[in-house]
C-alpha angles and dihedrals in degrees: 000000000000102000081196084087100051114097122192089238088060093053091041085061092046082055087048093043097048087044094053105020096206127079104230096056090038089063084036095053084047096042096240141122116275097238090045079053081049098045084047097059094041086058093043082050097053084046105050100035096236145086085251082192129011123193113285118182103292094359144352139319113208113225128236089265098060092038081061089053096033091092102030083053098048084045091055102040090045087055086050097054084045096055087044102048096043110109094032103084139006132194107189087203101069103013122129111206147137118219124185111209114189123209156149103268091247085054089056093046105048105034106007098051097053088036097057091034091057093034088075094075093053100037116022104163090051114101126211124209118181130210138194097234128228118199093206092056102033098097094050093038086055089044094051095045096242095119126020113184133017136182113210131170090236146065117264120196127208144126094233097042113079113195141178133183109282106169142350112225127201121211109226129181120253129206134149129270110257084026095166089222105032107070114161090318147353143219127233089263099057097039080053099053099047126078126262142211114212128198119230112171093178097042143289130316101125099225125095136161086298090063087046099050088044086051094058086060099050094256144099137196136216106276089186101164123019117206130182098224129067087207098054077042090068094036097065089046093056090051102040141025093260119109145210152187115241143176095257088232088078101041080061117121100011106092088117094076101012138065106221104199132171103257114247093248142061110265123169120250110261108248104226103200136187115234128178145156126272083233096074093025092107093032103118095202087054091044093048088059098044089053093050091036087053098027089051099229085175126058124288109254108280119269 
């Protein structure tokens, strides 16, 4: 049989036939013309080599052939109608989906982890992956579908990336608790003379917007151990004498063994913003999540 001459209109009539098993309400049920219903199963007969229904009393009996074809052909018609509605209504109660969100690890720590935590109860069949995100990789990995939303403290610019604010980060100083020096606060010469973490997530080069901030005014500090991760960044703080400067996201939760102080100089505020692929942008299932993920339908991390 040359699958070239099936169209998709000829095996929905057959649906429609083997349902209803009488011409007229099958090209009622359609919304045709019963000899365009006609013309439709003499074609699906020459293609498929059988009868397919033969007259029976008031109407039609299928024949074995087409009682053999009657449930692959629900099943296929039924995937179709999935694939096709996908993306036109979404319902977060009984939705099955998998969704890869890439991030800085703070990033992970502070907004995704409560997010995808409280978003059980709203959503229970929607799955969260999350990713470490590269910016060098993050257009081909969208692309590719391999991630479908990130969140990164910088603007990203492409014709193929769409983005809106997410969140505004403070920087805030770290130092343990019991730090001999850093006692609920701490002046620019102090801060100067101690010894810092800094956190590279791209590799080494021991500077970052507090050097530059400290270069504006003439000055530098002791970068003495660089780390790719704020989290081990704070870490090694709550365990030495050393401090950082940290995004206060991923200082959360840990007062109980660090100081978080507002640093003795003036830093910007880190732009947390949304990015995503043109290729999920009218999905409602995807848009759904972007509006709770940026609207904060779950709790704020705790403070």
């Amino acid at each position: 049989m040359d699958t070239k001459k099936i169209d998709l209109n000829l095996l929905v009539t057959l649906e429609a036939l083997l349902a209803e098993r009488n011409v007229t309400r099958a090209a009622r049920k359609l919304g045709l013309s019963q000899p365009a219903v006609s013309a439709q199963l003499a074609r699906l007969r020459g293609l498929l080599g059988d009868p397919l229904l033969v007259p029976w009393q008031r109407g039609m009996t299928p024949t074995t052939r087409s009682l053999e074809l009657q449930q692959p052909l629900l099943q296929a018609l039924a995937g179709v109608r999935d694939v096709i509605s996908v993306g036109g209504s979404f319902d977060p109660a009984t939705a099955k989906m998998t969704i890869a969100i890439a991030g800085p690890d703070h990033s992970q720590y502070a907004w995704l982890m409560p997010f995808a935590i409280a978003l059980r109860a709203k959503a229970p069949g929607l799955r969260l992956a999350f990713r470490n995100v590269v910016p060098e990789t993050l257009e081909k990995q969208m692309e590719q579908g391999e991630i479908d939303l990130a969140v990164y403290p910088r603007a990203y610019s492409s014709g193929s990336i769409l983005s809106r604010k997410f969140r505004r980060e403070r920087f805030v100083l770290i130092a343990r608790r019991r730090h001999p020096v850093v006692r609920r606060g701490i002046g620019l010469e102090k801060f100067l003379a101690l010894e810092h973490v800094i956190t590279e997530p791209s590799g080494p080069s021991f500077t970052g917007p507090t050097d530059t901030a400290l270069e504006a005014l003439g000055r530098s500090r002791r970068v003495v151990l660089s780390v790719s991760s704020f989290l081990v960044a704070t870490d090694v703080v709550a365990q030495s004498d050393l401090i950082g400067i940290v995004p206060e996201g991923a200082a959360r939760d840990r007062k109980d063994r660090l100081q978080i102080l507002k640093p003795p100089l003036d830093l910007p505020d880190v732009e947390l913003v949304l990015f995503w692929h043109q290729r999920t942008h009218s999905h409602a299932g995807h848009k759904w999540v972007r509006d709770a993920l940026v609207s904060n339908i779950v709790r704020e991390p705790r403070q």
